[in-house]
C-alpha positions as protocol buffer text, in pm:
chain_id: "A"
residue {
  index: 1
  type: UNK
  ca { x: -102 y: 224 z: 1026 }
}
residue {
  index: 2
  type: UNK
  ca { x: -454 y: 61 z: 943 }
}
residue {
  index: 3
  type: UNK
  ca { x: -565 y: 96 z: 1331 }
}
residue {
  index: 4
  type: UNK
  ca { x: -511 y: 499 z: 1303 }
}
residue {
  index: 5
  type: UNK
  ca { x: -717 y: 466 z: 975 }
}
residue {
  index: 6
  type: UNK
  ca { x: -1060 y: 430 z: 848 }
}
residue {
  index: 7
  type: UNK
  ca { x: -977 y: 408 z: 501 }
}
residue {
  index: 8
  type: UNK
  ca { x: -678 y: 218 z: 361 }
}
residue {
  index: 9
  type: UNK
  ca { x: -598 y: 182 z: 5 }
}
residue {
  index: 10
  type: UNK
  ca { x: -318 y: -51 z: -119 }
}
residue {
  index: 11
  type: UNK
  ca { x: -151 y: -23 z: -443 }
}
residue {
  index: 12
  type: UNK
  ca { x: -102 y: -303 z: -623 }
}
residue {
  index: 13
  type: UNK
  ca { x: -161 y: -587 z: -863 }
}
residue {
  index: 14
  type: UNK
  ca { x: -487 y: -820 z: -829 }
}
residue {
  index: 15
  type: UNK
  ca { x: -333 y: -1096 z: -881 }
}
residue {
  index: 16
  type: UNK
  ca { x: -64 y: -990 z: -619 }
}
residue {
  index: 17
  type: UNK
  ca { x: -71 y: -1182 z: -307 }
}
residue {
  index: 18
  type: UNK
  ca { x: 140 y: -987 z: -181 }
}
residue {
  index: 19
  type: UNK
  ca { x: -98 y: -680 z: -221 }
}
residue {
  index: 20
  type: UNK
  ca { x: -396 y: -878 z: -132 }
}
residue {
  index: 21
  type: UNK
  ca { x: -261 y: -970 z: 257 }
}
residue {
  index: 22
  type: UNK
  ca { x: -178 y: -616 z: 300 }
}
residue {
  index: 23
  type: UNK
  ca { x: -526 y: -534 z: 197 }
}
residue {
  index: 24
  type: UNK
  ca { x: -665 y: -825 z: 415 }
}
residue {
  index: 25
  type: UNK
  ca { x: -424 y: -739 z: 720 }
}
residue {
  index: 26
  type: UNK
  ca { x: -572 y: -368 z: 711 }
}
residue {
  index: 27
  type: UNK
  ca { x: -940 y: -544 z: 700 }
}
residue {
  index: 28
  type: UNK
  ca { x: -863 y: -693 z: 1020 }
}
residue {
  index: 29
  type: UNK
  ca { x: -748 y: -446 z: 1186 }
}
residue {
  index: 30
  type: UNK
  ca { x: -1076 y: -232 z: 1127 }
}
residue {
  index: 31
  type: UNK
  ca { x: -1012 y: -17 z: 833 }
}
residue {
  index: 32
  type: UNK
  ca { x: -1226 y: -31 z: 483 }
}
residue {
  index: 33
  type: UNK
  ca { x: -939 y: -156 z: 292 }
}
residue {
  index: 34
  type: UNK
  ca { x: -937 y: -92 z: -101 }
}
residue {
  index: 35
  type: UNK
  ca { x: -668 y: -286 z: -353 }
}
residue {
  index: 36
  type: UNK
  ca { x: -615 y: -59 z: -642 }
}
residue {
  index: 37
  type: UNK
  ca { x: -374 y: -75 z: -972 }
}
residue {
  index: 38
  type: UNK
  ca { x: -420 y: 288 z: -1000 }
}
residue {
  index: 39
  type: UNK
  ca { x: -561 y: 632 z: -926 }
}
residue {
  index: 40
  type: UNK
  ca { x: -865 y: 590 z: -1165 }
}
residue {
  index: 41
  type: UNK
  ca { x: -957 y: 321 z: -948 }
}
residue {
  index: 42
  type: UNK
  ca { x: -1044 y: 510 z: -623 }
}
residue {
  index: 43
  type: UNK
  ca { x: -1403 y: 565 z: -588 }
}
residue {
  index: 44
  type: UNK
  ca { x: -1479 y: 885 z: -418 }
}
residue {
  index: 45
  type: UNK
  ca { x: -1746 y: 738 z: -221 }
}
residue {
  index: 46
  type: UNK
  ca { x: -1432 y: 521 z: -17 }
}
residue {
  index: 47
  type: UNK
  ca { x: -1326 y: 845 z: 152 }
}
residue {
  index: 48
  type: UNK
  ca { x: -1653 y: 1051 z: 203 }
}
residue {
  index: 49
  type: UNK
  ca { x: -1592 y: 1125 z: 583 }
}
residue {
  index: 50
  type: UNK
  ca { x: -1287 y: 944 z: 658 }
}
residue {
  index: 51
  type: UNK
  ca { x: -1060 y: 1152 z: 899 }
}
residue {
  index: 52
  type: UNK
  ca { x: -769 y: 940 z: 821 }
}
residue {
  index: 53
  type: UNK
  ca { x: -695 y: 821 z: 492 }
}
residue {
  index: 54
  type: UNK
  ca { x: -389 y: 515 z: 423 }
}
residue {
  index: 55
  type: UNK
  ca { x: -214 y: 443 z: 161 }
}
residue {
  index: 56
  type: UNK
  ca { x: 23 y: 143 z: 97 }
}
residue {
  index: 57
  type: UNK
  ca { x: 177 y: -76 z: -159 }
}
residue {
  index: 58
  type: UNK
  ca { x: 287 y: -405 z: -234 }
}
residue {
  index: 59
  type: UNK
  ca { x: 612 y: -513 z: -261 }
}
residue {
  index: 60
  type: UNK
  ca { x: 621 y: -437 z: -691 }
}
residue {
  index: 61
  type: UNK
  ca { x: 387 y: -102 z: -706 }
}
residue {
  index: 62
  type: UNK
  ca { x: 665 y: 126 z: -862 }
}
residue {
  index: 63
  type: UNK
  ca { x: 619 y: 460 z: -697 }
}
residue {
  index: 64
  type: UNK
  ca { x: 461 y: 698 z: -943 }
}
residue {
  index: 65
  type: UNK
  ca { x: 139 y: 505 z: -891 }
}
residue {
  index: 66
  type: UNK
  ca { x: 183 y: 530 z: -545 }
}
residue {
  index: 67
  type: UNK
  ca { x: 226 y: 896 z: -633 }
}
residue {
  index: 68
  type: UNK
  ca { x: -87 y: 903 z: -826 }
}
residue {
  index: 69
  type: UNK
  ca { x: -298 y: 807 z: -560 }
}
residue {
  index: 70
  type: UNK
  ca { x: -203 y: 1054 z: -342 }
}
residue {
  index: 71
  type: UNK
  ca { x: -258 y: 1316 z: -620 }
}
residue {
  index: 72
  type: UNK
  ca { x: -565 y: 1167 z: -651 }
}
residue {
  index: 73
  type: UNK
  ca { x: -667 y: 1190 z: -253 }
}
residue {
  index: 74
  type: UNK
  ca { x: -573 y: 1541 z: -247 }
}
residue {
  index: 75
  type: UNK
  ca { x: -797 y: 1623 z: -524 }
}
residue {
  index: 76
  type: UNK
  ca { x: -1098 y: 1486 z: -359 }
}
residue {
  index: 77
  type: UNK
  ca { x: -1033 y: 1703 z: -32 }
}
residue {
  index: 78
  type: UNK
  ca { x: -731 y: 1562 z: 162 }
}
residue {
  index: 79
  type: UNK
  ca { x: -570 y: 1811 z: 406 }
}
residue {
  index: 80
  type: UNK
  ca { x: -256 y: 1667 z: 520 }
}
residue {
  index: 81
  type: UNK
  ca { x: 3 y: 1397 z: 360 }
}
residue {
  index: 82
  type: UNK
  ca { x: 245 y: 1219 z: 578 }
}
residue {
  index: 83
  type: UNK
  ca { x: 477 y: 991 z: 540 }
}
residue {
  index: 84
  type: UNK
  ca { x: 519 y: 678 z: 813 }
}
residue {
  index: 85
  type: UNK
  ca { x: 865 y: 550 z: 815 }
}
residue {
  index: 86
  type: UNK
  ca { x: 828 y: 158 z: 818 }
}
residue {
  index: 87
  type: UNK
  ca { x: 1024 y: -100 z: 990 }
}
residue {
  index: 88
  type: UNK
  ca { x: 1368 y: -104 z: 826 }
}
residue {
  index: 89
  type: UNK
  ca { x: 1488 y: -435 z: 734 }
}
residue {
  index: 90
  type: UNK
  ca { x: 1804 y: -663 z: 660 }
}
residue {
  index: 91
  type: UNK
  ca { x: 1669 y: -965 z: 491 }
}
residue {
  index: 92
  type: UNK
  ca { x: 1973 y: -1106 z: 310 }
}
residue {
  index: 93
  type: UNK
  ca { x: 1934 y: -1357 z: 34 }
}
residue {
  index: 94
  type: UNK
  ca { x: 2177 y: -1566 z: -19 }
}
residue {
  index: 95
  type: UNK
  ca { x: 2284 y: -1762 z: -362 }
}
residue {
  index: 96
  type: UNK
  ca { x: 2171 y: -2138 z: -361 }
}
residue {
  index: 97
  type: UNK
  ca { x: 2476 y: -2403 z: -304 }
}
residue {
  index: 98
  type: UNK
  ca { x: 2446 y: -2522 z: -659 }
}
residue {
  index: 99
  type: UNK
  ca { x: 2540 y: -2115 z: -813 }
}
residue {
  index: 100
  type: UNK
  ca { x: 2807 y: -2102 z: -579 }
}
residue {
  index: 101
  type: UNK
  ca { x: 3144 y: -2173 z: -703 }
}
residue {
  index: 102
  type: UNK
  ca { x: 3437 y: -2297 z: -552 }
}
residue {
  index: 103
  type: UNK
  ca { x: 3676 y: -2030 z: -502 }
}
């Protein structure tokens, strides 16, 4: 997403690292990347002539501040919303040895 963007803003904790390497990830692919907590966070300034405007989260953001910052981009002028469909995944986690019990 962050290539097709100028402005991405990720949702999440600070002290997230999660949060922070999507942030840093969208850096380095050229966008001006933004880590937020919230909607009151987002500086108008950030999107003043962006065409395309990101939004992600980390791994923890539950989605009604995800929701808020969209709220909040379409107050300050946004046109369009869109949703991307990510990569679907099947990461299985299994028990460690010592919670498993012989059966």
């Amino acid at each position: 997403m962050a290539p097709q963007c100028d402005v991405v803003i990720v949702v999440g904790s600070q002290n997230s690292s999660n949060s922070n390497r999507l942030r840093e990830v969208a850096q380095k692919r050229g966008a001006r990347a933004y880590l937020v907590d919230g909607a009151d966070q987002i500086d108008p300034s950030w999107v003043v002539g962006a065409r395309r405007v990101g939004v992600t989260a980390g791994a923890s953001a539950p989605e009604d501040l995800v929701c808020g910052v969209t709220d909040r981009l379409k107050a300050l002028g946004a046109l369009h919303c869109v949703q991307l469909n990510g990569a679907e995944e099947g990461i299985r986690f299994s028990l460690p040895k010592a919670l498993i019990s012989d059966v």
